[in-house]
N, CA, C and O atoms as a DFTB+ gen file, in Angstrom:
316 C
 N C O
     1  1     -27.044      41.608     -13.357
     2  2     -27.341      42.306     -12.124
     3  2     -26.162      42.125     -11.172
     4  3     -25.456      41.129     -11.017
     5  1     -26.110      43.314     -10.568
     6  2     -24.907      43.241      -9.489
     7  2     -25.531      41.948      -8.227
     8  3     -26.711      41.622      -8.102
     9  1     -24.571      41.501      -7.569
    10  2     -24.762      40.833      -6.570
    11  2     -25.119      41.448      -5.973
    12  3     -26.233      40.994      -5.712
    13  1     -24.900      42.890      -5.108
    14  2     -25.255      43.605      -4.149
    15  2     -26.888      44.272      -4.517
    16  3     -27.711      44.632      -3.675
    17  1     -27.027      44.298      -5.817
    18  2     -28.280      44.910      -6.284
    19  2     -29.167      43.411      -5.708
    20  3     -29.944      43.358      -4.755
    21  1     -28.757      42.290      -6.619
    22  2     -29.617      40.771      -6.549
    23  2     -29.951      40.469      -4.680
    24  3     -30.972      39.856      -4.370
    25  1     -29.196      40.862      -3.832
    26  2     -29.371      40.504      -2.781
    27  2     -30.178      41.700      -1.703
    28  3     -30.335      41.413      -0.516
    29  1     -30.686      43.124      -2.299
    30  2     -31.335      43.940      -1.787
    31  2     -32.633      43.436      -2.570
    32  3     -33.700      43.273      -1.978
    33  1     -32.529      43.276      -3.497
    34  2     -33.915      42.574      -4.305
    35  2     -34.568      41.830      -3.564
    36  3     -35.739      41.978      -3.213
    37  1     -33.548      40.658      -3.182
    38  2     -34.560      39.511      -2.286
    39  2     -34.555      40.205      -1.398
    40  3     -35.744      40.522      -1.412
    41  1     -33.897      41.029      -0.115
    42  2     -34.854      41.320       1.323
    43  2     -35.659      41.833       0.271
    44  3     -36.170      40.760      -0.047
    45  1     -36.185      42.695      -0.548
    46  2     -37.528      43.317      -0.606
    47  2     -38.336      42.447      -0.944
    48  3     -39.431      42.531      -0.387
    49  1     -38.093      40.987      -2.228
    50  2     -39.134      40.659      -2.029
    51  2     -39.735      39.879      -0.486
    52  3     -40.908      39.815      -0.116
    53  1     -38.657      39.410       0.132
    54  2     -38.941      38.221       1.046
    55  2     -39.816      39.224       2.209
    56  3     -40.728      38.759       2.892
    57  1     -39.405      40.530       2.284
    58  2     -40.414      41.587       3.158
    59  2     -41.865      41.900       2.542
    60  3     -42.949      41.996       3.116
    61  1     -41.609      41.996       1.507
    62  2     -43.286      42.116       0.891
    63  2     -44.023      40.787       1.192
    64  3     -45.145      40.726       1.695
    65  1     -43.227      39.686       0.808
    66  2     -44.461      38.176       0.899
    67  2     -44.513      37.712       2.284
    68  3     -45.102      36.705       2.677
    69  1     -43.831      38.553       2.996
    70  2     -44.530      38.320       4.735
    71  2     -44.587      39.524       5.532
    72  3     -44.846      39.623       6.732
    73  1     -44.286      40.495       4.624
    74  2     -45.853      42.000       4.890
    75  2     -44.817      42.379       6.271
    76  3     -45.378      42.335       7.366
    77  1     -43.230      42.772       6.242
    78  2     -43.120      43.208       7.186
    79  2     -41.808      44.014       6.794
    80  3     -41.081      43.878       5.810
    81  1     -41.731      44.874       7.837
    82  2     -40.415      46.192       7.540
    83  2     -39.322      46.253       7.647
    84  3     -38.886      45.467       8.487
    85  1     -38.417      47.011       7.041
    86  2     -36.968      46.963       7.668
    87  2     -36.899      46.833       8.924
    88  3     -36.280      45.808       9.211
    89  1     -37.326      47.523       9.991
    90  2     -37.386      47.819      11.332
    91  2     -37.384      46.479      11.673
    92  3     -36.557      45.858      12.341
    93  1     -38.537      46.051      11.068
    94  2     -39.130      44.830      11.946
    95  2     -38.324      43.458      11.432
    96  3     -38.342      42.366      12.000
    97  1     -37.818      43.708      10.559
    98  2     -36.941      42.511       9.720
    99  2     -35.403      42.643      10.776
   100  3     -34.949      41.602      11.251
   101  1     -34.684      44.039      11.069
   102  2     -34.049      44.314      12.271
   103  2     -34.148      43.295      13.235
   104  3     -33.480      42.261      13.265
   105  1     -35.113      43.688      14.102
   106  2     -36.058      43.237      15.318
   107  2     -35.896      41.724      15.127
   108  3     -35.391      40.983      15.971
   109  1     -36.294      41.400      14.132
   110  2     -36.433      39.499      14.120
   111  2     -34.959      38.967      14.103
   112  3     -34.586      37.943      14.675
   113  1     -34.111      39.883      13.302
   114  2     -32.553      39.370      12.868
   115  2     -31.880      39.233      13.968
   116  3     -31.074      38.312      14.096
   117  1     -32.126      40.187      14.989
   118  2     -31.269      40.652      15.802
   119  2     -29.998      41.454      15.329
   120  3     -28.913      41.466      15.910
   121  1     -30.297      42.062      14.275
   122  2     -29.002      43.519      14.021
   123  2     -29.756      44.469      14.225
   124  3     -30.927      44.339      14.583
   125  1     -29.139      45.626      14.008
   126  2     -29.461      46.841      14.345
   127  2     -29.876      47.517      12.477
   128  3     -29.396      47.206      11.387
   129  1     -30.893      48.455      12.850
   130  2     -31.561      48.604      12.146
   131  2     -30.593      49.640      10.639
   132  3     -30.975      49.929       9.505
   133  1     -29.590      49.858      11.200
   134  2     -28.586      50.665      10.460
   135  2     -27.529      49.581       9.611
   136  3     -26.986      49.790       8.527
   137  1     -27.466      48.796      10.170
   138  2     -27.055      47.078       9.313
   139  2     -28.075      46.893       8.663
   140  3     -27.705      46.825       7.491
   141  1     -29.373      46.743       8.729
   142  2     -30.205      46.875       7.819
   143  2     -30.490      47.243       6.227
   144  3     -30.676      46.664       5.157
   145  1     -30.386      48.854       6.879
   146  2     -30.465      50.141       5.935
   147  2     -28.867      49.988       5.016
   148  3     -28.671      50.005       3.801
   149  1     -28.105      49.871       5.917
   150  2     -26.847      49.901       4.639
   151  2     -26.773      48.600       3.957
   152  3     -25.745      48.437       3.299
   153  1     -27.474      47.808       3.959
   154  2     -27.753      46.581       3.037
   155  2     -28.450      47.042       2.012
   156  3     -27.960      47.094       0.884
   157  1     -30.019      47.538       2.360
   158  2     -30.608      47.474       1.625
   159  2     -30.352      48.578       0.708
   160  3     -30.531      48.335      -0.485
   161  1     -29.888      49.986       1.110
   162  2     -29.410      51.387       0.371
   163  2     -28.314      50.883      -0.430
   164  3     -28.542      50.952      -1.638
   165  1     -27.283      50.435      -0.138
   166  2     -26.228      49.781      -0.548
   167  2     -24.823      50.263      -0.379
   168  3     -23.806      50.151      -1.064
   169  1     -25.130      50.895       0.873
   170  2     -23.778      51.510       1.310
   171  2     -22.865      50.570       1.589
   172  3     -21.655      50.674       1.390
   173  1     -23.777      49.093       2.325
   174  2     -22.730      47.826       2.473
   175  2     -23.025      46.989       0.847
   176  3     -24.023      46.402       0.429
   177  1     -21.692      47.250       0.222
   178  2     -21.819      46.174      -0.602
   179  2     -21.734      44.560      -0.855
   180  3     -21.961      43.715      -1.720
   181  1     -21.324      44.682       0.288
   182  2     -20.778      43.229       0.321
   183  2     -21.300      42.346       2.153
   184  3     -20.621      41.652       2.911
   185  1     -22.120      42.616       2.207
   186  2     -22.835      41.778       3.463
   187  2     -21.639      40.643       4.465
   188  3     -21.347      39.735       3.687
   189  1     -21.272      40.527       5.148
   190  2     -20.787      39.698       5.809
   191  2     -21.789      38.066       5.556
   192  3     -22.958      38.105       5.940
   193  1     -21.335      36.909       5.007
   194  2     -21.889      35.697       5.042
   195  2     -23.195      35.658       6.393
   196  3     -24.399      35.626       6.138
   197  1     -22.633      35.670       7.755
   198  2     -22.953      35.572       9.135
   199  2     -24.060      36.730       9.111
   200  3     -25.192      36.481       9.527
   201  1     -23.740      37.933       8.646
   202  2     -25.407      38.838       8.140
   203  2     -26.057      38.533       8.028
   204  3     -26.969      38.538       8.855
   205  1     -26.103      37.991       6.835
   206  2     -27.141      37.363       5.704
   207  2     -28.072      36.315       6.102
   208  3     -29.215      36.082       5.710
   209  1     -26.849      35.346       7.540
   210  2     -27.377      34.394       7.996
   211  2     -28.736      34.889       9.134
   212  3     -29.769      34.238       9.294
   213  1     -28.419      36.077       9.766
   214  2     -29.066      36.360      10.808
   215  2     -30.428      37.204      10.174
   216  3     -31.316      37.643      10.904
   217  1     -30.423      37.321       8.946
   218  2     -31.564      38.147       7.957
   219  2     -32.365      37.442       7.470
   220  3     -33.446      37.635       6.913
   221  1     -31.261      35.837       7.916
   222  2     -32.584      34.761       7.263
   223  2     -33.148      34.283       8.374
   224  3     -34.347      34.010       8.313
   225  1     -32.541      34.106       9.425
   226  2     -33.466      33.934      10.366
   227  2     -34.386      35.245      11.168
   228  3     -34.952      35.132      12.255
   229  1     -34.364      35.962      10.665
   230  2     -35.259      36.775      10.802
   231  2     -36.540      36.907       9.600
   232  3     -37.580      37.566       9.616
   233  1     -36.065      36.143       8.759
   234  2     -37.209      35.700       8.023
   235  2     -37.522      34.326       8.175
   236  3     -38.095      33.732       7.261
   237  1     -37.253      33.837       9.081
   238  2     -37.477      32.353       8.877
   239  2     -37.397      31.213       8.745
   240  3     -37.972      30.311       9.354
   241  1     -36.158      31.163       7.358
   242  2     -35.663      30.995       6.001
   243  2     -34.197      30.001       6.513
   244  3     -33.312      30.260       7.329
   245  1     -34.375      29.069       5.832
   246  2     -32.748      28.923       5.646
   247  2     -31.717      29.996       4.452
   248  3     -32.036      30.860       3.635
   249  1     -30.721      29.548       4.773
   250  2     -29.290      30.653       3.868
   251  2     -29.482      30.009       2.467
   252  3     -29.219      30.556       1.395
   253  1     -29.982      28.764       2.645
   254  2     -30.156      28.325       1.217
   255  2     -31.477      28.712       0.325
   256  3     -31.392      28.998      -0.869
   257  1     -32.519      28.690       0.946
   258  2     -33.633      29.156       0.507
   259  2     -33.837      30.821       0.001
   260  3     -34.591      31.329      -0.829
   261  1     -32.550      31.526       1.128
   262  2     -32.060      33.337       0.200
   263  2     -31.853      32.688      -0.933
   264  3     -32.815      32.597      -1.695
   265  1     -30.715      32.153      -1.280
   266  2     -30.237      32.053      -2.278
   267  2     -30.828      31.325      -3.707
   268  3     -30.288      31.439      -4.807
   269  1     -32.332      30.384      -3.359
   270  2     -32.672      29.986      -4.161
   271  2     -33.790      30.972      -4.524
   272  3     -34.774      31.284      -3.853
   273  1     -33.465      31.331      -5.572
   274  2     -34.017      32.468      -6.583
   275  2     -33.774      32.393      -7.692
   276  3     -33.186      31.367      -8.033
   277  1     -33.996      33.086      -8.412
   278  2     -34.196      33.591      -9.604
   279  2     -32.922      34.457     -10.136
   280  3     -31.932      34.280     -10.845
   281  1     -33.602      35.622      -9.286
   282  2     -32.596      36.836      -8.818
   283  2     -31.424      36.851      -8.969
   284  3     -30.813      37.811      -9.439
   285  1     -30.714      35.369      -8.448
   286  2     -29.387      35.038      -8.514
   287  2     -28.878      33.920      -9.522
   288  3     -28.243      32.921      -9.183
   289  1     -29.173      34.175     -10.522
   290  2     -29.120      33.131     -11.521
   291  2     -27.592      33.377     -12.208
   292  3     -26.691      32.587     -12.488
   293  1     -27.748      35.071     -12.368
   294  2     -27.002      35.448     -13.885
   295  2     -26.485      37.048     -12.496
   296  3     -26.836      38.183     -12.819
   297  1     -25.749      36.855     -11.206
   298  2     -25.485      37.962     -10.769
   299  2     -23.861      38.008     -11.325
   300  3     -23.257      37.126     -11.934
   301  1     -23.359      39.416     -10.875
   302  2     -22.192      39.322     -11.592
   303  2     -21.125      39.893     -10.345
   304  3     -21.821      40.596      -9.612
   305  1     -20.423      39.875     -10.090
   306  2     -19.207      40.572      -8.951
   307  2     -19.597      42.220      -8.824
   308  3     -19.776      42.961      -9.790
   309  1     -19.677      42.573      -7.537
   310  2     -19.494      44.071      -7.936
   311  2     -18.616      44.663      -7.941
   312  3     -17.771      44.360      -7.099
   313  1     -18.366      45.631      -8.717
   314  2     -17.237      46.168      -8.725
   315  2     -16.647      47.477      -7.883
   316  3     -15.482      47.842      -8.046
C-alpha cells in the first residue's frame, strides 16, 4: 500500500470509530477544510509532518498512536 493511500485509510478509520466528519475533523484540527479534502482525495500526497500533527489532535490522539496500526506495517514510498 502506498503511504499516501495507508494514511487516508486511517483518517477514515479514526472518523468512523468516533462517528465524526471531514468538516468536523477540520473544526477540531484547526485546518481548513480543503487541507482536509486534499489529504483525504489525495491531491496532497505527502502531508506536511505538523498536518498530521494537528489531525491528531483533532482526534485526540497522539502522532504516535496515527501511526500505530496495522495499515502501516508493509507501506511503500509513493511514487
Amino acid at each position: 500500500m502506498q503511504l499516501s493511500d495507508a494514511v487516508q485509510t486511517r483518517i477514515i478509520d479514526l472518523c468512523n470509530k468516533q462517528n465524526i466528519t471531514l468538516n468536523k475533523l477540520a473544526t477540531n484540527s484547526g485546518l481548513s477544510f480543503s487541507t482536509i479534502f486534499s489529504i483525504f482525495y489525495g491531491k496532497s500526497k505527502s502531508p506536511r509532518l505538523s498536518t498530521l500533527l494537528h489531525i491528531c489532535e483533532g482526534f485526540n490522539i497522539e502522532l504516535t498512536d496515527f501511526f500505530d496500526d496495522p495499515v502501516f506495517d508493509d507501506v511503500e514510498e509513493d511514487e
